[in-house]
N, C-alpha and C positions, 0 to 999 in steps of 0.2 A: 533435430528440429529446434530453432531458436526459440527462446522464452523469455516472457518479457520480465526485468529485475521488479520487485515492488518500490523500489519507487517510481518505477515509468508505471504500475498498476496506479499506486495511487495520483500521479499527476495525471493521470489518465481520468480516473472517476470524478477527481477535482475538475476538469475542467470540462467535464460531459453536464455539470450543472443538473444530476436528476438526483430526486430524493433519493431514492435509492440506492444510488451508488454512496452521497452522502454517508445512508446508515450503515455505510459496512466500511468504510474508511478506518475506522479505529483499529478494525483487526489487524489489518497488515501492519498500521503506525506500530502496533504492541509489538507484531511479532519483529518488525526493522529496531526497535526499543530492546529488545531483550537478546536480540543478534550481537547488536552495541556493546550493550552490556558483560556477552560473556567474549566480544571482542573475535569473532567471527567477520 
């Protein structure tokens, strides 16, 4: 079964414009940040 990567999650909540999707934005950004990071 397909799944969507984070960042089509996050451009996703980005562009649904609701608060809530808003407040949970950060998580994913951290965890695509720390992917980066150990170069995954």
């Amino acid at each position: 079964m397909p799944t969507a990567s984070l960042v089509h999650v996050i451009r996703s909540k980005q562009a649904a414009h609701r608060p809530k999707d808003h407040r949970v934005i950060p998580v994913p950004r951290e965890i695509l940040a720390t992917r980066h990071e150990r170069g995954e």
